[in-house]
C-alpha positions in Angstrom: 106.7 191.4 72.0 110.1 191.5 74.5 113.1 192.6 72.6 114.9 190.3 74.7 113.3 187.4 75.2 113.8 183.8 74.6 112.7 182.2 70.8 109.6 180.0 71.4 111.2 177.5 69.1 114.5 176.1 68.3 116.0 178.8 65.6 118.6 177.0 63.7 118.8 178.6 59.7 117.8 175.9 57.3 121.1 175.7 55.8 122.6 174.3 59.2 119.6 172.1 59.5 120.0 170.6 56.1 123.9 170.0 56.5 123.6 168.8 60.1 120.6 166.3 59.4 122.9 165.3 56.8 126.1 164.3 58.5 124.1 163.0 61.5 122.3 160.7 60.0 119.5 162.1 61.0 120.1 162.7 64.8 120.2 166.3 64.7 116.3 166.0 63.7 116.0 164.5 66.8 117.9 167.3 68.6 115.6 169.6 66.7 112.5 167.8 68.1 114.0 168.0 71.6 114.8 171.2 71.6 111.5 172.6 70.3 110.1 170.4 73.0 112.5 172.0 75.6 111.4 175.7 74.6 107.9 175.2 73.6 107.6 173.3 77.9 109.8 176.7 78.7 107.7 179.2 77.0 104.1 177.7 78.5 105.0 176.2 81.6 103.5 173.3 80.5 104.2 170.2 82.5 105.6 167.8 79.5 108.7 165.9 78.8 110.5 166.7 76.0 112.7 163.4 76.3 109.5 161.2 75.8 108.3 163.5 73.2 110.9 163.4 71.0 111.3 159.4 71.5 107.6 159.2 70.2 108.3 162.0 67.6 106.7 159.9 65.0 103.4 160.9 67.3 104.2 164.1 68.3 105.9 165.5 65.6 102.5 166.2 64.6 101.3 168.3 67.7 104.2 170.1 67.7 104.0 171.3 64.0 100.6 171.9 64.9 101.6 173.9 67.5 104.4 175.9 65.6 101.5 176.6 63.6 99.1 177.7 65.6 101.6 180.0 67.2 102.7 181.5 64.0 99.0 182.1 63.3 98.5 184.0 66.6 101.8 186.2 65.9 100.7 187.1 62.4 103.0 184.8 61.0 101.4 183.1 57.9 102.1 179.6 58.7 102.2 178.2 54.9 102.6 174.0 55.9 100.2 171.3 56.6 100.9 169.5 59.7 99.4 166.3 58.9 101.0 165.8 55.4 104.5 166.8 56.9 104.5 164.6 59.6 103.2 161.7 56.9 106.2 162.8 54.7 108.7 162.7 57.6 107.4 159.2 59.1 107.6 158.2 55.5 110.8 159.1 54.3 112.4 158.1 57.8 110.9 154.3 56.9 112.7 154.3 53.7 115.4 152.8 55.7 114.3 149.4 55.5 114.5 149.6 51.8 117.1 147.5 49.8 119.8 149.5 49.0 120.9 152.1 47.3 117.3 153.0 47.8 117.2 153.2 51.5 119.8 156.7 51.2 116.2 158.1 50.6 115.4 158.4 54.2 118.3 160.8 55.0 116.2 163.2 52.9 113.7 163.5 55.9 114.8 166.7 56.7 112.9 168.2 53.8 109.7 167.9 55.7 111.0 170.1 58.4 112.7 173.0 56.3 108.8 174.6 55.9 107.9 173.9 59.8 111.8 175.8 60.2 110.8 178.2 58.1 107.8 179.6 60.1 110.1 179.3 63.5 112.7 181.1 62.2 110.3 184.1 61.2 108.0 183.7 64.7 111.1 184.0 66.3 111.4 186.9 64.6 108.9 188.2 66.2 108.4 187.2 69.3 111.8 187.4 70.6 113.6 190.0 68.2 117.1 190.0 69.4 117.4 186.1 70.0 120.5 184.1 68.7 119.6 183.0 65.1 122.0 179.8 65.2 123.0 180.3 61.5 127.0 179.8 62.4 129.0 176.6 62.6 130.2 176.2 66.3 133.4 174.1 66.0 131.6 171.4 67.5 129.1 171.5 64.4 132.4 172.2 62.4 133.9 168.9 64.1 130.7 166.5 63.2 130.7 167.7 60.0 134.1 166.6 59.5 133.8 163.5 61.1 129.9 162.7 60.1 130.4 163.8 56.5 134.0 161.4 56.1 131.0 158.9 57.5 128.7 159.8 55.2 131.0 159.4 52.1 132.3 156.7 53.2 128.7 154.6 53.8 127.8 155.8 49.9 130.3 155.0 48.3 130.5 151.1 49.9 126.6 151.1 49.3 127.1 152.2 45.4 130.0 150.0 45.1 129.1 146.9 43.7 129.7 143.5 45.6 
């Protein structure tokens, strides 16, 4: 264990995850995906590209929960999600989508299938690099998409509950 090296995973507090998946519309879970991507190639000098792993994240997102999981396993971390049924539940909710609305809002809730995978990171990072930058504050670039992707996300919810 280095007290000062780099998280293997992408530390971000679940709180931020939530509220920037949120006002995104679901593009920071693809920053999330690339940036575990980025760190995980970082930490094993693995030849892979994060950028064509995180466009096929419906694929991936499997092996790299399964991955998170196995390292949490070999850090004594209790890894306490299933990588199969959270990829099924993110793939899932992400499709909702295409449903009619006011339904389709369902699939901004796909961040709920990460929050246990963040979970583990955020406690193997812990670990493995003690002293590393937890990412729990609101830079005021975070600050400024929340203002501008929340007025966006009011904004689509109120003229998709409105009626016609």
């Amino acid at each position: 264990m280095n007290e000062n090296s780099q998280p293997i995973f992408f530390p971000v507090s679940r709180f931020k995850l939530i509220v920037m998946s949120l006002v995104t519309f679901g593009f920071y879970e693809i920053f999330w995906f690339y940036k575990n991507w980025q760190l995980l190639k970082t930490a094993t000098g693995r030849e892979i590209s994060p950028f064509w792993r995180t466009v096929f994240s419906g694929i991936f997102g499997y092996f790299l929960f399964k991955k998170i999981k196995f390292c949490a396993k070999s850090y004594c971390v209790s890894p306490k999600f299933s990588p199969f049924l959270l990829t099924i539940v993110w793939i899932g909710l992400n499709m909702c989508f295409r449903v009619p609305n006011p339904y389709g809002l369902v699939s901004n809730l796909s961040v709920i299938a990460l929050l246990p995978v963040q979970e583990r990171v955020n406690k193997l990072n812990c670990v493995a690099a003690r002293n590393h930058n937890p990412n729990s504050r609101f830079s005021a670039g975070n600050i400024l998409t929340i203002a501008v992707g929340g007025s966006l996300t009011v904004l689509a919810i109120v003229g998709i509950l409105m009626p016609a």
